[in-house]
N, C-alpha and C positions, 0 to 999 in steps of 0.2 A: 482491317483498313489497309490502304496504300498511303505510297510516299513517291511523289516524283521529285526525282533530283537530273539538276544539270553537270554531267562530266564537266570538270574544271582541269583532269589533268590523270593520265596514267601512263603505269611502267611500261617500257618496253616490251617486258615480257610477254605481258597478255596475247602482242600480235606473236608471237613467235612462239604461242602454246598450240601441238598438235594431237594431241590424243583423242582421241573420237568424241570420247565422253567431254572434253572441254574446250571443243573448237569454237564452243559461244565465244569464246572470251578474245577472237582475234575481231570479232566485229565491234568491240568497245571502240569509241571513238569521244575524242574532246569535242563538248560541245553537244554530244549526241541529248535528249531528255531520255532518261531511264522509267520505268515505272516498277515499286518494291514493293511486294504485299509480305504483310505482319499477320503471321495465324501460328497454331501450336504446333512443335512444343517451341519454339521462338519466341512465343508470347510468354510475358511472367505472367503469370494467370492472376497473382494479386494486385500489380497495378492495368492490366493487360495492356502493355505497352511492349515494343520489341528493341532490343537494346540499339542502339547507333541509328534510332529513328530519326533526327536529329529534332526531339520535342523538345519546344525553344531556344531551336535556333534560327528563328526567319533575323530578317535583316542582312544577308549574303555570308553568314557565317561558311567558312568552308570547314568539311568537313571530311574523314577522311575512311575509305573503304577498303576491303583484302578480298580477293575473290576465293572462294573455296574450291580445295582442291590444287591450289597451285597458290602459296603465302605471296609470291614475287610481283605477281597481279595484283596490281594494288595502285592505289592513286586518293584524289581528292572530288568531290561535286558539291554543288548546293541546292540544299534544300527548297523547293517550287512552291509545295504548297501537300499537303495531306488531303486523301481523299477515304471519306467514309464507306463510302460505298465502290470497290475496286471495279475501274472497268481500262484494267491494263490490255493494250494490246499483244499480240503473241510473241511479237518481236519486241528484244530489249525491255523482255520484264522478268523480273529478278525475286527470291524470296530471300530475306532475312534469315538468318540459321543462331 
């Protein structure tokens, strides 16, 4: 399954990460819709759910994210809504770890 969330708010860092491998991370923007897909090994195979999905959290809970690979990239979004069936576009889609 996916998860879209709306950016609520991130570090400075992210724009000011350059290494080849995690240039994704200067195109983070507040406000942007992200979309996350939850599959193994992410998933706990006994509830299969992926941890920091944010399940039950609707109601604008904010909630809060760390990009991998660089701890300092990190901020807040809220959860949009869970999608069964993933159909994230190429840009600003993201996996769960």
């Amino acid at each position: 399954y996916c998860v879209e969330f709306q950016t609520e708010s991130l570090s400075q860092h992210c724009a000011l990460e350059n290494r080849p491998y995690a240039r994704w991370m200067q195109y983070l923007r507040e406000g942007h819709t992200v979309c996350v897909a939850c599959q193994p090994p992410a998933m706990n195979l006994d509830t299969r759910r992926c941890s920091g999905d944010g399940h039950n959290a609707d109601g604008g809970r904010i909630l809060h994210w760390e990009a991998v690979g660089n701890s300092q990239c990190q901020g807040t979004w809220k959860k949009i809504r869970q999608l069964e069936h993933c159909s994230c576009p190429l840009v600003h889609s993201f996996i769960f770890t």
